[in-house]
C-alpha positions, 0 to 999 in steps of 0.5 A: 521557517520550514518551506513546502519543498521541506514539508515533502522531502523524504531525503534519508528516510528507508521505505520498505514497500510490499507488492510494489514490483508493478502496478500501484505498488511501483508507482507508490515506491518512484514516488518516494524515491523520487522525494529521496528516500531509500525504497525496498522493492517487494514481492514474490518475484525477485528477478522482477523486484531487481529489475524494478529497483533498476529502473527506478534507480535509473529514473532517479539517477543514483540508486535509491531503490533495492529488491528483496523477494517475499512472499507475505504468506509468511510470517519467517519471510517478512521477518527475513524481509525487516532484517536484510532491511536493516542489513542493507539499508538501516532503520524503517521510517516508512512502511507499505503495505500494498501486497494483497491477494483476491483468488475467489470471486462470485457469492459467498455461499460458494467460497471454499475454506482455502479461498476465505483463509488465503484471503484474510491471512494475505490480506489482513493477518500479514499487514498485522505482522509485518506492521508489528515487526516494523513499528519497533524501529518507528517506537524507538525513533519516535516518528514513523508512517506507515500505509496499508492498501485497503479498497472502496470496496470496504465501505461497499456490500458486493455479490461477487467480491464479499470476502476480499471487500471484509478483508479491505474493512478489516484493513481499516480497522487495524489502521485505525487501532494502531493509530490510536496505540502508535499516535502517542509515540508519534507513529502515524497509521493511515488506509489508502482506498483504491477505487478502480485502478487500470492495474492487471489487479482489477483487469477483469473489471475495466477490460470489458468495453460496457462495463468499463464505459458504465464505471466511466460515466458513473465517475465524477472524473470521467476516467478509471484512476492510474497507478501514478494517481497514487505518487503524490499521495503516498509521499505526502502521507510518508512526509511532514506535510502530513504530520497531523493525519493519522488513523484514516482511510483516504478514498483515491476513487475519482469522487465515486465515493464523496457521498459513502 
């Protein structure tokens, strides 16, 4: 009889993880090392992916984690991502997508061109990619999870963030897509949705003392969430314990969002 301790444990599975040198991102990949997987820190930074996979390691006690720098933007750089993966650490049994970007906020109507693309190719076209790339040693295996970062703000109109909250619905979708290719062949597909985190992400909407109190009182748990609301969660969707939920987007918001 598999005991619970089992259901959760991550102990030879590789996880590469994207945006996950700070923030939600970092506490995402300490929690899976902490469960026992072998973690590839990402982002553009490599001095600070290094870095990052050595605290971990030290918080583990063995190395567990490793850095390797990549700019989602770019489809040859996740390739080269997937491949020192492989090199490094073997075959990919998880995948987070957490990278994302927002460089334009205010209406629609004055979003430029560059602003709306970058949008869309970071936040939705790389997920594509990258998912594709890694879902071959998933088939193969036929077992797999993988995680894409989406936002309450996908189930939300905004006047001043219309573009990046299309992107996170989009987000969704794909998920849901790949769920329905991959479930088959035992590859589960799942949304994060982020309300808002104290992270330097979302810093503009929570470092203002009125408005932070406002969010805080319209939150069911009277507080914003923290990057370490995000451990658990990542290693129960990564894990057996979650071998039956594929194809959704589970809102981690305080309870903003039980009545969307």
């Amino acid at each position: 009889m598999t005991s619970l301790v089992d259901l959760f444990d991550l102990t030879g599975k590789i996880a590469l993880t994207t945006g996950s040198s700070i923030g939600m991102g970092r506490a995402v990949a300490e929690g899976l090392a902490i469960a026992g997987a072998k973690v590839v820190i990402s982002s553009r930074k490599g001095d600070v992916c290094e870095q990052t996979a050595d605290e971990i390691n030290a918080l583990c006690g063995e190395k567990r984690a490793i850095g390797i720098a990549c700019n989602i933007g770019y489809k040859e750089q996740l390739q080269s991502l997937v491949d020192q993966t492989h090199e490094r650490l073997g075959q990919i049994d998880i995948l987070v997508n957490n990278a994302g970007v927002n460089p334009y906020h205010g209406p629609s109507k004055d979003i430029p061109d560059s602003a709306f693309d970058k949008t869309m190719e970071s936040n939705v076209r790389s997920n594509h990619w990258l998912c594709q790339m890694v879902s071959k040693d998933m088939l193969e295996k036929g077992s797999g999870s993988i995680m894409i970062t989406s936002s309450t703000g996908a189930f939300s109109p905004s006047e001043t963030l219309g573009t990046y909250n299309i992107s996170k619905l989009a987000d969704i979708a794909l998920v849901r897509n790949l769920a329905a290719e991959w479930g088959p062949k035992g590859v589960r597909v799942n949304a994060l949705c982020p309300g808002l985190i104290k992270t330097d992400f979302a810093k503009a909407l929570w470092d203002n003392p009125e408005a932070a109190a406002r969010v805080t009182e319209q939150t069911p748990m009277r507080r914003f969430g923290e990057s370490d609301d995000f451990k658990g969660i990542a290693v129960f969707i990564a894990s057996e314990a979650s071998s039956y939920v594929t194809g959704q987007a589970l809102t981690v918001c305080g309870g903003t969002h039980m009545w969307r």
